[in-house]
C-alpha positions in Angstrom: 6.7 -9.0 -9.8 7.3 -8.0 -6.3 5.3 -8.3 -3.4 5.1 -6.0 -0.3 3.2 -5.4 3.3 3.3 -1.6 4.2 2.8 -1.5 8.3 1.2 1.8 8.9 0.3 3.9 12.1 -3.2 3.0 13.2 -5.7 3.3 10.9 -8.8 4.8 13.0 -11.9 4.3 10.4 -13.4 2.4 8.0 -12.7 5.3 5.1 -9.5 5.1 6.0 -9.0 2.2 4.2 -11.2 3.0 1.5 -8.7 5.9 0.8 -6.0 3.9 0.8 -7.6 1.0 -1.2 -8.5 3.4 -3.8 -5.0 5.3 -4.3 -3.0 2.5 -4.1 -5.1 0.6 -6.9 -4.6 3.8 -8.7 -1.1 3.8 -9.4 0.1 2.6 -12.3 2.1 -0.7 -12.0 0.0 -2.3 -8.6 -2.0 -5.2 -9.5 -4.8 -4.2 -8.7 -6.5 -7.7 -7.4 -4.2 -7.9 -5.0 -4.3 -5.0 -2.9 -5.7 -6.1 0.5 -5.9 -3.1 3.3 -6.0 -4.9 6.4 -7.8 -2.4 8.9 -7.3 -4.5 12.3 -3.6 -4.7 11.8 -2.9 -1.6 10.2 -1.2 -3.0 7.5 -1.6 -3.3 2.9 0.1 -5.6 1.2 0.0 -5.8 -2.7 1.9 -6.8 -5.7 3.4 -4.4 -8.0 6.0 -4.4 -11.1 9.3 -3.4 -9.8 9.6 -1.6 -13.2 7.0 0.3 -13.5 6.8 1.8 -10.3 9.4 1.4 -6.8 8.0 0.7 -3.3 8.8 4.7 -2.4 6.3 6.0 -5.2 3.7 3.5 -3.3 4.6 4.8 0.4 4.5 8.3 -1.3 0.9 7.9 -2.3 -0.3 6.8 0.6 1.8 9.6 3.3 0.3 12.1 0.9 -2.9 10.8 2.1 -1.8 11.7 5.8 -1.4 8.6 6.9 2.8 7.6 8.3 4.3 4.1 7.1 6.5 2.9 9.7 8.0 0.3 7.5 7.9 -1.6 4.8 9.1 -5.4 3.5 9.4 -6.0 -0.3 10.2 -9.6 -1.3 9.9 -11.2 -4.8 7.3 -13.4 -6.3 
């Protein structure tokens, strides 16, 4: 397992996060009880299998959204 915090532009409403909360709990390979969406600090860390899915195909799913990740930090767990 891996665990990341994805800092994004500024998220600018509550459905915001709901959007992302949703497709990110989506994708196969995420726990999903561990995805926290921070909306203050415009930031969502999560856990994820690092062989199931990579930290691109999460950052992927959430710029298709429209919202622009500025950067990422993956670390093991």
């Amino acid at each position: 397992m891996q665990k990341t915090t994805i800092q994004l532009e500024a998220l600018s409403c509550p459905s915001c996060l709901q959007k992302i909360n949703n497709a990110v709990k989506s994708l196969e390979g995420v726990e999903k009880d561990s995805v926290e969406v921070l909306f203050n600090a415009s930031k969502v860390k999560l856990n994820f299998d690092g062989s199931k899915i990579t930290i691109e195909q999460i950052e992927k799913a959430i710029t298709t959204l429209g919202y622009d990740v500025k950067k990422s930090s993956v670390r093991a767990i």
